[in-house]
C-alpha positions in Angstrom: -1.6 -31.4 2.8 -4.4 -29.3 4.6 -7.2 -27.5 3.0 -9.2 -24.8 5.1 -12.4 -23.6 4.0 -13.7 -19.7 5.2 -17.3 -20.1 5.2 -17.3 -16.2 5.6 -15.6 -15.6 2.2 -17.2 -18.5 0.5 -19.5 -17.4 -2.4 -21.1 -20.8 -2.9 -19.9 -20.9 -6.6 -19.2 -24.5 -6.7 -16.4 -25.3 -8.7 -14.6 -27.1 -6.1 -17.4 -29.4 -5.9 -17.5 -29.6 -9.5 -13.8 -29.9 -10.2 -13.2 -32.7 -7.4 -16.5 -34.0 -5.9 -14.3 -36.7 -4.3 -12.6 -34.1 -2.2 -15.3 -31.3 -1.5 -18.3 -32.1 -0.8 -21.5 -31.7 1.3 -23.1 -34.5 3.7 -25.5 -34.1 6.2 -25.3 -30.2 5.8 -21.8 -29.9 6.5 -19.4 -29.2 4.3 -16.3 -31.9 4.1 -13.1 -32.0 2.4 -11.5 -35.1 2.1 -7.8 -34.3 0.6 -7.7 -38.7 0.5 -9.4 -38.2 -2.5 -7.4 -37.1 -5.1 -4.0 -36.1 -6.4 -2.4 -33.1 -4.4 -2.1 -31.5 -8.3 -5.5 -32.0 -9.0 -6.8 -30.5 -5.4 -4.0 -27.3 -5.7 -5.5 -26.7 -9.2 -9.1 -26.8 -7.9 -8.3 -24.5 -4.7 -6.7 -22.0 -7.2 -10.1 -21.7 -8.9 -12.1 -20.7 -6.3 -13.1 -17.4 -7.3 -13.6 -15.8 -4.2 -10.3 -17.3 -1.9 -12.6 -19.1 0.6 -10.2 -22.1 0.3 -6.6 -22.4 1.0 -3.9 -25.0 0.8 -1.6 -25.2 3.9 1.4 -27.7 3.6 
């Protein structure tokens, strides 16, 4: 599973980085998601919650 982030749509809300810190997450002023991190349920379920579409799940 691949998860692609739009930087242009992103509204910096922050509930993937609250829903799965593991997997999204910010170091050295990039933004990094490690999809190693976590169930493929839990990851879908945080990528649906991203209120403005900026992330994606590709498969």
């Amino acid at each position: 599973m691949k998860v692609t982030w739009d930087e242009n749509v992103c509204i910096h809300a922050g509930k993937c980085v609250q829903g799965a810190p593991n997997v999204f997450k910010i170091e050295d002023g990039q933004f990094v998601i490690d999809t190693s991190a976590d169930s493929e349920d839990n990851i879908k379920s945080v990528v649906a919650q991203c209120p403005s579409g900026a992330l994606k799940v590709e498969e």
